[in-house]
Every structure is written in structure tokens, then in C-alpha cells.
Residue, then its C-alpha position, 0 to 999 in steps of 0.5 A: x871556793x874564792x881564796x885570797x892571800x894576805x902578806x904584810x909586804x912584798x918588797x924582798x926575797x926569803x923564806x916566806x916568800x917560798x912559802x906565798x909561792x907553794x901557797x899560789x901553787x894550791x890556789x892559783x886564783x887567789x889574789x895577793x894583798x899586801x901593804x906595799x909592793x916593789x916590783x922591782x925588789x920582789x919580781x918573784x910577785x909576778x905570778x900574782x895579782x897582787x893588791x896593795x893598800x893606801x900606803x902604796x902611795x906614801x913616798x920612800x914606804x916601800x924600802x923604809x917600812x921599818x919607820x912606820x909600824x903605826x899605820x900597819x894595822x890600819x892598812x889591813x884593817x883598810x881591805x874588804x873581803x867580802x866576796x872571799x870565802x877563806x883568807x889566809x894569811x902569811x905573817x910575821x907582823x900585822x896581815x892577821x888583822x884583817x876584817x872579815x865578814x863573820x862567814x869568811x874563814x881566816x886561817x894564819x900561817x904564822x911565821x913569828x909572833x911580830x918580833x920587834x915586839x915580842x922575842x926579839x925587843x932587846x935586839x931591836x931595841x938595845x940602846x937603853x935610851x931610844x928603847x925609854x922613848x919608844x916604849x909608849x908606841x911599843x906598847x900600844x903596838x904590843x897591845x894591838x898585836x895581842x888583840x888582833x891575834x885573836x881574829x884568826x880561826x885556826x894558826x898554822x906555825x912553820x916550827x915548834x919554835x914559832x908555835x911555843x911563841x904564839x902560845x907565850x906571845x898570843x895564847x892561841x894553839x897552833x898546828x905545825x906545818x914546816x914550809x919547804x925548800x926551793x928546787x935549787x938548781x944542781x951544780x953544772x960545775x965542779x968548782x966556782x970557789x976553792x974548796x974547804x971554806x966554810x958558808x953562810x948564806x943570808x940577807x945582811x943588814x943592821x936591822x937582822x942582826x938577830x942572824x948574828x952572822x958577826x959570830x961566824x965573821x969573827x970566829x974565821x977571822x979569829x982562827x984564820x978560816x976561809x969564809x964565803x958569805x953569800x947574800x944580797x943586803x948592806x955589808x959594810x958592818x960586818x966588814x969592818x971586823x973581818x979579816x982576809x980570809x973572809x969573803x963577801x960575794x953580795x946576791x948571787x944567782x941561784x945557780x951560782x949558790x948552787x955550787x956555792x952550796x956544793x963546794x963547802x964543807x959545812x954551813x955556818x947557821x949562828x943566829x936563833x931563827x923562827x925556822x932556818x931554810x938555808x939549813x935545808x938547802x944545805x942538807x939538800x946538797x949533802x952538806x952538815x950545818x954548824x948551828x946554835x943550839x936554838x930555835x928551829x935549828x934544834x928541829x932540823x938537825x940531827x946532832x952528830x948525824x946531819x950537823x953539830x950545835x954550839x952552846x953559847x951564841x959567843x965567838x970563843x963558844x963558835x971557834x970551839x966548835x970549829x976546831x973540832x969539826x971535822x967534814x969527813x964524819x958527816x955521810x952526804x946521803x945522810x944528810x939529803x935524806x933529812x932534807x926530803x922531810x921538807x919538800x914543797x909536796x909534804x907541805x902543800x899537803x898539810x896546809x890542804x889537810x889543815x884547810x880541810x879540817x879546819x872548814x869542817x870543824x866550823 
């Protein structure tokens, strides 16, 4: 059976790229299309033959992709795959509207119906006044995104979070697959930061401000509580409001996050996300997460158990849940044995089971 692989675009590192790297593991062939591709950026592509469409060649598209959502559904409508038998795709935005021969099966792994259009258009969008003159495209983008969304045979969502959405968003039904965490190298050291600070691990830019991470900024400030925000990405917004306490260490390696891991008394998760891998990665350390109640946060953590929620995604809603937290109630062991319900062996065998039952039925 020839497989191919499709991804709106291989230019960073996170999660859904954990999850192409899981998926080459179980069809080690099967080649990688994509929009564009920085070598640079996402080196992790390598074990791919990666193929890439005609934006490939358009200057600057690469790192500023964000400024031309209109030519994404013709990138992927641009591929031919012909000779492919299945096709999966891992998407967050256009991937899933490729065109296949009617033999060819095509199952999506979503990771969230396209969220600047859907979920998230009030956070992308909250000037008022620019949000009154891109309506004309979202629209047209909102309407191509619905019809494409039915060319898919079978949805895989990565949380009952994402499967909700691409039944509000897409009305089509889904099956849950939760994606799996890396094999982050253990500590070799005892220490690398001073103990007793809390920990947020992230990608930073104005354009994620759905993470919400100015929450966690504001609330160490606001109670004077040491803060290591670990993640690779544009900090300067978050720096203008953080205090002393608040420590920035841009990209680290994976076996510096390790002990960075290791070293924390808990993981700040303040944002509604499609799943949340670094609450994983923490459980996986033997570390409770501090997280809003929402998303695929409310799938992952155990209240009182391997974490404790916030109801209100405000920094008065956040310090009030910082001044009662207290590590010593959390047990370490409670907390890996959480993690070990996403590992990459359980996923890789219900997106096999998935296949299977989704060849079978056609």
C-alpha cells in the first residue's frame, strides 16, 4: 500500500510535529507534502522526503505564511496523488483539501478546525476596525474551509476538545486518538535553576496569544513568585509587563527543558488549547500542572490528583490559585502514571486501528 503525508507547513517545531514523527515511524515511505518548508527551522523534516508546492518559490513565505492564507487552499489543490492509495492528513488549516482520485482513501488527523477562522476569530482578530475589513476573505475562507472539510473519508481529532469543534465547525463525526509525548531525555543533574520556581514551557509570539502566558507574567509579578518561561519565539511583549522575578530563557535543548522540568514545583498551562503536550511532559517528570479549566486541559488533568484548575482565564482568577497551591499534595508517581496514557506506542496503535477499520468500511 503506497501512503503519503500531508501537512499545511513544515517551518517550526511542536506538537504536531511529534505527531508527523510518530506517523513516519508507522509508514516509513511515505513521503511529506507540504506548502513550504525551512530547512532551517524545522531540521527535525529531515527524515522525510519532504515535497513542497509552488509557494515554495514566492520570497519571505516561508516565516510569514500568516500574510497569505488566500493561496493555501490552492497549494493543496495544486498536488497530484495519483499513485497513493491512502493519504493522511495533519492539519490545523488547509492540508485536508486535497484532491484525490475517487480510489484513493484520505483520512485527517485534525488538530483543530482552522482557528482563525473558527474558535479563535476573536482573538485574531479583536481590533474591531481591521476585523470590519477582513471579513469579506474570512468569510470566503470560512466557506471554503466548510466545504472542504468534507473531503476527507474519516476524522482523527487529537481530544474531545477538537472532535466537539469539528462537529460544531464542519459537522462531520470523529474518533479520538490522543497524539504522544517526546522521550525527553531524564535529568544527568540535580540542578540547572534554583528550586521552587514555577514553569511555563511554550512557543512565544503575538500571533499565540491564545496561550494566554501574559496571565502566568502577570500573576508571578503580581505576587512576587519566581517564573521560568521556557520557549524559543518573540518575547518582547510579554517583557514589558513582567517583573524581577520573571525569567526568560528563549530555546533550550531538550536536555536543558529536561531539568528544567525536573527542577519546578509545578507547570503553569493558562491558555485553552486543542490538547496541551507540555502537561504531559510534566506529569512525565512527576510534576502537577496549574491549568485553566478548558480545553484538552480538563482531558489530561486530574483535579486535586495530578493538578489543580482556575476558573476564570484573569490574573486575580490565577494568583488565587497560586497562593493555595501547595507541591507537597501532588505524589510524583501519581503524576507519571497519568502520563503513560499518552505514549507514542498507545498512539501509533489506534491510528493503525483507525486505518484499518476505516479501509475496511469502504
Amino acid at each position: 500500500m503506497k501512503v503519503a503525508i500531508v501537512y499545511d507547513r513544515v517551518n517550526k517545531w511542536g506538537g504536531a510535529e511529534r505527531v508527523l514523527l510518530s506517523l513516519h515511524k508507522i509508514f516509513p515511505n511515505a513521503p511529506l507534502y507540504t506548502s513550504v518548508y525551512d530547512k532551517k527551522k524545522a531540521q527535525w523534516a529531515k527524515t522525510f522526503r519532504v515535497r513542497t508546492s509552488f509557494l515554495q518559490r514566492i520570497p519571505f513565505i516561508k516565516s510569514h505564511h500568516e500574510l497569505f492564507p488566500f493561496l493555501m487552499p490552492f497549494a493543496f489543490a495544486s498536488f497530484s496523488f495519483k499513485k497513493y492509495d491512502l493519504v493522511i492528513s495533519v492539519t490545523s488549516e488547509f492540508a485536508k483539501g486535497i484532491l484525490l482520485p475517487k480510489d484513493t482513501v484520505h483520512i485527517c488527523i485534525c488538530l483543530t478546525p482552522t482557528r482563525y477562522l473558527w474558535s479563535g476569530y476573536n482573538e485574531y482578530f479583536s481590533n474591531t476596525d481591521f476585523r470590519f475589513l477582513t471579513y469579506p476573505l474570512i468569510w470566503i475562507l470560512r466557506k471554503w474551509d466548510r466545504y472542504i472539510a468534507s473531503f476527507p473519508n474519516s476524522y482523527i481529532a487529537i481530544s474531545k476538545e477538537v472532535s466537539r469543534r469539528i462537529k460544531k465547525y464542519y459537522g462531520q463525526e470523529s474518533v479520538v486518538v490522543y497524539p504522544s509525548i517526546p522521550r525527553i531525555p531524564k535529568a544527568t543533574k540535580t540542578r540547572l535553576f534554583e528550586k521552587g520556581y514555577f514553569l511555563v514551557v511554550s512557543r512565544l509570539s503575538p500571533f499565540t496569544s491564545y496561550k494566554r502566558i501574559d496571565l502566568a507574567v502577570k500573576a508571578a509579578t503580581k505576587l512576587n513568585a519566581s517564573l521560568v518561561i521556557v520557549g524559543d519565539g518573540d518575547s518582547r511583549y510579554l517583557k514589558e509587563f513582567a517583573g524581577p522575578t520573571v525569567h526568560f530563557t528563549g530555546k533550550v535543548s531538550d536536555q536543558q527543558l529536561a531539568l528544567y522540568y525536573a527542577n519546578c514545583k509545578a507547570l503553569i498551562f493558562p491558555g485553552k488549547e486543542d490538547f496541551g503536550l507540555t502537561m504531559v511532559e510534566a506529569l512525565s517528570f512527576g510534576k502537577p500542572v496549574i491549568a485553566y479549566k478548558a480545553g484538552g486541559a480538563v482531558e489530561i488533568i486530574r483535579e486535586g490528583k495530578t493538578g489543580i484548575f482556575f476558573d476564570r482565564q484573569t490574573v486575580d482568577s490565577l494568583v488565587g490559585v497560586l497562593k493555595r497551591f501547595r507541591a507537597s499534595r501532588y505524589n510524583s508517581h501519581t503524576c507519571k502514571k497519568e502520563a503513560l496514557r499518552f505514549t507514542e506506542k498507545e498512539f501509533r496503535k489506534n491510528v493503525q486501528k483507525q486505518v484499518k477499520q476505516v479501509l475496511k468500511n469502504l
